[in-house]
C-alpha positions in Angstrom: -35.6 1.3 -57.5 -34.9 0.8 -53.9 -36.3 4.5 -53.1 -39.0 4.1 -55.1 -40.4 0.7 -53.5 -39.5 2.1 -49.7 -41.6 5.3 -50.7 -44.6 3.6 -52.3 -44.8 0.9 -49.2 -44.6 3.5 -46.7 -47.3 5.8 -48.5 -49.7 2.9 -48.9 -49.2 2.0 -45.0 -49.8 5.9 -44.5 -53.3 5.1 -45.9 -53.7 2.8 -43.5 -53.8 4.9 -40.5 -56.8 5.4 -38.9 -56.7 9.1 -38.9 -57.4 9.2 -42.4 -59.6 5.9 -42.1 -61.8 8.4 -40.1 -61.4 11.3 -42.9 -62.5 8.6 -45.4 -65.7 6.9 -43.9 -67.0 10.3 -42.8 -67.4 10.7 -46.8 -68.4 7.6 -47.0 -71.6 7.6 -45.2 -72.0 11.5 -45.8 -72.0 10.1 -49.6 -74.4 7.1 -48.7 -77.0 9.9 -47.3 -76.6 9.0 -43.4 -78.0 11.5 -41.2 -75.5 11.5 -39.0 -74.8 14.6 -37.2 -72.2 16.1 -34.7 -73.1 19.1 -33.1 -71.3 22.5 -33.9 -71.0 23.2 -30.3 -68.9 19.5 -29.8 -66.6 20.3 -32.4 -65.5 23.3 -31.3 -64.1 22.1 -28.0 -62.8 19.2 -29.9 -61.1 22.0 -32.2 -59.9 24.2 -29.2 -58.5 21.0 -27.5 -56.6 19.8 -30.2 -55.0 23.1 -30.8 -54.3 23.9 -26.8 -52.4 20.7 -26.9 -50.2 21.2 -29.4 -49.9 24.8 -28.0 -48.8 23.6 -25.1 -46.8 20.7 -26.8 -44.7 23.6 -28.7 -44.4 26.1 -26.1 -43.0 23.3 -23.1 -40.3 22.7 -26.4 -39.9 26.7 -26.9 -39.2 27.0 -23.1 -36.7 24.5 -23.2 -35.0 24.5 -25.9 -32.6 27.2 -28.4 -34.8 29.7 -30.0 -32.0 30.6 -32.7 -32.8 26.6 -34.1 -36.8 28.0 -34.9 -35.8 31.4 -36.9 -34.8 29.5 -40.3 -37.8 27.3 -40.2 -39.8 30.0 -39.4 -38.7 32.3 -41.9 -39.6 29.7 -44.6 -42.7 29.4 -43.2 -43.6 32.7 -43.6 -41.8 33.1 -47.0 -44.2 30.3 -48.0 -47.6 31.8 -46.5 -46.4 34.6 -49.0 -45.8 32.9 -51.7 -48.6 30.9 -52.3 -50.9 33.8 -52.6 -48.6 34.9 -55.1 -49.2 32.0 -57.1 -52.5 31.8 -56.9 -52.7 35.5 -57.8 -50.8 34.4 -61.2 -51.9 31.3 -62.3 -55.7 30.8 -60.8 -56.6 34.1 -61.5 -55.7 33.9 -65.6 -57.6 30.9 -65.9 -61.0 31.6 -67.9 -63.8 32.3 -65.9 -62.3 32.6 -62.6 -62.7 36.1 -60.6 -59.1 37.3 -60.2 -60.4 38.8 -56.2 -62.0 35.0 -55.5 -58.7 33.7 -57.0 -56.6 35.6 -54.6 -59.2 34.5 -51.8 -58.3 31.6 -52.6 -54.6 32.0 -52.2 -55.3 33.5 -48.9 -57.3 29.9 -47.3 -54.6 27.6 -49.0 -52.0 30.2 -47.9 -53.2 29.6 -44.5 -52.9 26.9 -42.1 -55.1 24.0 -41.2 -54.8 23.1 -37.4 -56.7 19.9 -37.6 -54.5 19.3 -40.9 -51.6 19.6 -38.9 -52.9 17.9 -35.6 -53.4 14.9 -37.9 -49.7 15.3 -39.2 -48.2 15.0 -35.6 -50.1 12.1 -34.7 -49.1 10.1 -37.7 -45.4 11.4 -36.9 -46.0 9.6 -33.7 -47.5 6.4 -35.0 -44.4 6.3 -37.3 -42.2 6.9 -34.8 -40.6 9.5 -36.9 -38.4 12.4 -34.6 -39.5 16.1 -34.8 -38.9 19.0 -33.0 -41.9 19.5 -30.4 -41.7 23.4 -31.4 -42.4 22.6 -35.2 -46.1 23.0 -34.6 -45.5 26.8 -33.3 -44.5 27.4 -37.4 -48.3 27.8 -37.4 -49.1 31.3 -36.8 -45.8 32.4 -39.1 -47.4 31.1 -42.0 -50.7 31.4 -41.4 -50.9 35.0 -40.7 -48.5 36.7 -43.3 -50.9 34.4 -46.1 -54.0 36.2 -44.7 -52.9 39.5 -44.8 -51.2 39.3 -48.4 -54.1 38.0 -49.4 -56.3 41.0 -48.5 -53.8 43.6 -49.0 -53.4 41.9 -52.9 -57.0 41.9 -53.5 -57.9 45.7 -51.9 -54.6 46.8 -53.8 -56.2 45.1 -56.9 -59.6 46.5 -56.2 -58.2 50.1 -55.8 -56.7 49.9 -59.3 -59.9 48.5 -60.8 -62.0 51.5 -58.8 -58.9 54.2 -60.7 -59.2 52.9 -63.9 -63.2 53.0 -64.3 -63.1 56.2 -62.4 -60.5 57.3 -65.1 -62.6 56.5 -68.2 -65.7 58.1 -66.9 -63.9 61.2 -66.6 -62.5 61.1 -69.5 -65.7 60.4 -71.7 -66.7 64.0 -70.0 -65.8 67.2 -72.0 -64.4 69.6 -69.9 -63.4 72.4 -72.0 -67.0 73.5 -73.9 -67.0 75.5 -76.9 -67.2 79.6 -76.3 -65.0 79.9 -73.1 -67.7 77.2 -71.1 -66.5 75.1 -68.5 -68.4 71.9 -68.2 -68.4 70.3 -64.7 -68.5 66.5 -63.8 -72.1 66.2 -63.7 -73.0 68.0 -66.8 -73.5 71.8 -65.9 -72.1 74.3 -67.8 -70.3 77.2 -66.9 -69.8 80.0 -69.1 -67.6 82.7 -68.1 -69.1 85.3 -70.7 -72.0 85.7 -68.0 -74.1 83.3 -67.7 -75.2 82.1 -64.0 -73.1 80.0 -61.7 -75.2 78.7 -58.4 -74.7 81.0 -56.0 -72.1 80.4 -53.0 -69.7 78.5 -55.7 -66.3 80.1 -56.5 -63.4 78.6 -57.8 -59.7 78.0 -57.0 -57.5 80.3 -59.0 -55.5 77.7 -60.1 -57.3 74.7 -60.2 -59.6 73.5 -62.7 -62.5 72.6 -60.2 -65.1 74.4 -58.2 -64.6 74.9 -54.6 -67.3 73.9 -52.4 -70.3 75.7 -52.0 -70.5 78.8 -49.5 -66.5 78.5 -49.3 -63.9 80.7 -50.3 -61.5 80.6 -53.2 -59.0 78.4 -51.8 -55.1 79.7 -52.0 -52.9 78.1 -54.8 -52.3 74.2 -54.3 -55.2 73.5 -51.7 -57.2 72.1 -55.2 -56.7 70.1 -57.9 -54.7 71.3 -61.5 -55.8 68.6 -63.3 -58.0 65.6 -63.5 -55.1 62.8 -62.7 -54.6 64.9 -59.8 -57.9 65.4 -58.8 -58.6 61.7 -58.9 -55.6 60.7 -57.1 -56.9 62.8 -53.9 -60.3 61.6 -54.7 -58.8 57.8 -54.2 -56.1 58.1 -51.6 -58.3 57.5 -49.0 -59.7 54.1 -50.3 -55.7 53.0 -51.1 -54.6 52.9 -47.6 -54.8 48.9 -46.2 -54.7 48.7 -42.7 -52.7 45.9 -41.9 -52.7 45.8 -38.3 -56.5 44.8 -38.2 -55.7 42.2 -40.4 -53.6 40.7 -38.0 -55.4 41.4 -34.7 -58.7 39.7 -36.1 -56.4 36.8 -37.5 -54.8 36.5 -33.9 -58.4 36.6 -32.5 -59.6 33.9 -34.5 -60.7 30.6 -32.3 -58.0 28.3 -34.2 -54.7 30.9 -33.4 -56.3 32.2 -30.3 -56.0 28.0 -28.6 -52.9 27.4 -30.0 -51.3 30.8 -29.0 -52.8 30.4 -25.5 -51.1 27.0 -25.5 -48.1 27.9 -26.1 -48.1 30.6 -23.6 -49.0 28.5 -21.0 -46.7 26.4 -21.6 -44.0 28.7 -21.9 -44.8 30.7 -18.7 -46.3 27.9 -16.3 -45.7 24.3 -15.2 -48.6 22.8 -17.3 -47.1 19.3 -17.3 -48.8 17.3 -15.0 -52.3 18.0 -17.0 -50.8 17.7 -20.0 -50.0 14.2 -19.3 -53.3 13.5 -17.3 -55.7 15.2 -19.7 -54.8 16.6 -22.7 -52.2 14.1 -24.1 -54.3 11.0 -23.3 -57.6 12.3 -25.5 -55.7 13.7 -28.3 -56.0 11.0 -31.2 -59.6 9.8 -30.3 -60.6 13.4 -30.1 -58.8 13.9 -33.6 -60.0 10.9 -34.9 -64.0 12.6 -34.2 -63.3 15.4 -36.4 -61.4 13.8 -38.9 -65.0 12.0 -39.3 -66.8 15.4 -39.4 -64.2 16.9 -41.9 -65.3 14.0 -44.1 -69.0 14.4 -44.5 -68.2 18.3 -44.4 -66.0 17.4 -47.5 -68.8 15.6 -49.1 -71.8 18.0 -48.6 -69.2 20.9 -50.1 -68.8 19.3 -53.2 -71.8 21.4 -54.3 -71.0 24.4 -53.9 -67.6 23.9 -56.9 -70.7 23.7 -59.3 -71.6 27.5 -58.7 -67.9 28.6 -59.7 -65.8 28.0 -63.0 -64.2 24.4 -63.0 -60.7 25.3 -62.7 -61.0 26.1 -59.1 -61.3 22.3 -58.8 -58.1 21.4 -60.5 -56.5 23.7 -58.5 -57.2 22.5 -55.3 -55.9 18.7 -56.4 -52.9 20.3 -57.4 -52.3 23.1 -55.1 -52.0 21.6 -51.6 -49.2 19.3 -53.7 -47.2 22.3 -55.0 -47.1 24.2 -52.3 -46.1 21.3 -50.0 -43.4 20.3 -52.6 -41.8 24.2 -52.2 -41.8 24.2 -48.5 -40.6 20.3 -48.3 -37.5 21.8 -50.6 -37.4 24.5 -48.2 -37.0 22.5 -44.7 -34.5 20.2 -46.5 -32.3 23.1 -46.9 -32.9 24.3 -42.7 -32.0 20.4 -42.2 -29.4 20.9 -43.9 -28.2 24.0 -42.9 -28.9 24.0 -39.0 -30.0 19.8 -38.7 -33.9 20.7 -38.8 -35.2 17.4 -38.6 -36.9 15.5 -41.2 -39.8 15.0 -39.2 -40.1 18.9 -38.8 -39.6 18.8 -42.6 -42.9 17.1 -42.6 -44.6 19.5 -40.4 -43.7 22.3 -42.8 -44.7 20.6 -45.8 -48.2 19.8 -44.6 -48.9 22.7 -42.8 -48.1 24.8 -46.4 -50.4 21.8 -48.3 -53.6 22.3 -45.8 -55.7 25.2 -46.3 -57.8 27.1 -43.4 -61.1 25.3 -42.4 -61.6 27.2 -38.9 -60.0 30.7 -38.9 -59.4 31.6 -42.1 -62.9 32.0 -44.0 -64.0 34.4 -41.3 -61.2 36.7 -42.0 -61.2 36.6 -45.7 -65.3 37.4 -45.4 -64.5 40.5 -43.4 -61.2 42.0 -45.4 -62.5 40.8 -48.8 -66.3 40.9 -48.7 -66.6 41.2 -52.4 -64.8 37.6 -53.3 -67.4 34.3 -53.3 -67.2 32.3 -50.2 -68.4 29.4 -52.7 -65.3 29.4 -54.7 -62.5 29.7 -51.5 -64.5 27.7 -49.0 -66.0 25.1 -51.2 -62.7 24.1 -53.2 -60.9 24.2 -49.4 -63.2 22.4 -47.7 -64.6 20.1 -50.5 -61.5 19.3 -52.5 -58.1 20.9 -50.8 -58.7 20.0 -47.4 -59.0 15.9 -48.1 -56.1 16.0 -50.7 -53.7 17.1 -47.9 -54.8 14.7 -45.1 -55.2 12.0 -47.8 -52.5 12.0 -50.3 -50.2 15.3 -49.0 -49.4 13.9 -45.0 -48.8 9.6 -46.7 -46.5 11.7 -49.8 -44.4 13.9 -47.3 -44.1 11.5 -44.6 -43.5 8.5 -46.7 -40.9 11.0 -48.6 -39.0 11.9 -45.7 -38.6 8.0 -44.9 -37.3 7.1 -48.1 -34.9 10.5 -47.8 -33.9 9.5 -43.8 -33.9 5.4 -44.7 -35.7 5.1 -41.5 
């Protein structure tokens, strides 16, 4: 009873904060019709300050501290950026009426990490006074990036089977063999090999089963096809191949990664110090508390866009964030177990597997999956997922790891 009563006063006081005070009026007034607006332009340098600082927060820890203390964390982290496109794959995608290639889009955002998500995390970590490692917010990029790519490699993989199969059942509702000795191509034509005229400059493999192309050669014995299976598979192989690397590149070019990774190696490979302290550190929270109030009315005006897709995709993201946060906060109690991880860390990981990608993400899921519905991924992010992890997720986890720690 005693856990239970420390864990619901300490999530009712994480409610209190005014980082999510910010999350909620934005909402608020974006709900009352205010016409309020903050300028794209403003909110990107408030995004790519945020994210230097804690770049340069994590890599000052990385330079000074035991690398071998990151590689269990970090291997959850990506074991969890995994995972949850896996389960979104599985469970989303057999509900009725959802798209199984905008479910695993889907994965993919909530796979992926939220820096604002997480910038709000640390700054409540401070408020609470709560220790964590200062490298904790480099776990970014390990989960973030593996989700991403899985994502798109699951759906193209998926799409290449669904492009085999129908390709598969037009061929066979085609009858090859024709009464008479004919031969009846793909497209119709028949052959007859008791005379009648073949278009001039075709020939055929003397093995094969298909004609070679026009105003070439017989080809030698294995250069074509012996049978329709194999003449699809050669037909398909090209579209099969998913180029991972691109995946990645564009992920690590993306304006969220790109500030935090430059942060970090700044701070691992200079003396930034001094304008940490003067600049960056001093503007954090009221920058943060700026576009926690444009995250809200962004919330509010995506709301909409759920209507255009199947219900379910709203269930989801209330219970998502919460699942996946639960798995990872299982996981970091293990590494704080195992190597003294910190429970504060522990929180880091949990929230950064609850959020879901509002800056980087939808960019790369639009290029590697073009054919999946930005409505359904960005709308049950953004509208739903996004203010479930800041709201409820970051007060659970942190008032979770209190109750845990007895601090």
């Amino acid at each position: 009873m005693d856990f239970l009563s420390l864990f619901l006063m300490d999530f009712v006081k994480q409610l209190q904060s005014p980082t999510l005070g910010f999350l909620i009026g934005g909402m608020v007034i974006a709900a009352l019709g205010s016409e309020l607006v903050i300028p794209e332009a403003i909110c990107q340098i408030i995004v790519f300050m945020l994210l230097t600082k804690i770049g340069l927060t994590g890599g000052i820890a990385i330079r000074n501290s035991n690398l071998t203390e990151m590689i269990l964390p970090a291997a959850f982290a990506v074991a969890v950026g995994i995972l949850v496109v896996f389960i979104a794959r599985y469970t989303l995608a057999k509900l009725p009426k959802v798209n199984t290639v905008d479910a695993i889009a889907t994965g993919g955002l909530f796979g992926a990490v939220s820096g604002s998500t997480m910038a709000a995390a640390l700054t409540l970590l401070e408020e609470q006074k709560i220790q964590y490692e200062a490298w904790a917010a480099a776990l970014y990029p390990f989960m973030d990036i593996p989700a991403l790519v899985t994502a798109i490699v699951v759906a193209n993989i998926y799409l290449n089977k669904k492009k085999r199969s129908a390709a598969g059942e037009s061929l066979s509702k085609q009858e090859y063999p024709s009464p008479a000795g004919q031969y009846t191509s793909p497209a119709g034509a028949a052959f007859s090999s008791a005379g009648a005229s073949v278009p001039a400059g075709t020939s055929f493999s003397t093995t094969g089963d298909y004609p070679s192309p026009a105003g070439t050669s017989p080809s030698p014995a294995g250069d074509y096809p012996s049978s329709r299976q194999e003449y699809l598979r050669k037909q398909q192989s090209a579209d099969n191949r998913v180029k991972i690397w691109p995946i990645v590149q564009e992920s690590l070019q993306g304006p969220a990664l790109s500030a935090m990774l430059l942060g970090i190696a700044l701070g691992l490979f200079t003396q930034p110090e001094s304008v940490y302290k003067s600049f960056y550190d001093p503007l954090f929270r009221g920058l943060l508390s700026i576009l926690m109030l444009v995250m809200g009315m962004e919330a509010w005006s995506r709301l909409g866009e759920l209507r255009k897709v199947a219900q379910w995709y709203v269930v989801y993201s209330v219970v998502a964030p919460l699942v996946h946060g639960f798995i990872a906060f299982g996981l970091g109690m293990i590494a704080h177990y195992a190597t003294g991880f910190s429970m504060g860390g522990v929180v880091i990981l949990a929230v950064i597997a609850a959020s879901s990608s509002d800056i980087s993400g939808p960019p790369t899921l639009r290029a590697g999956i073009p054919s999946a519905n930005p409505s359904a991924y960005i709308g049950a992010s953004t509208a739903i997922g996004t203010p479930i992890a800041i709201g409820l997720a970051i007060p659970l986890f942190l008032g979770l790891a209190q109750a845990i720690g007895g601090s």
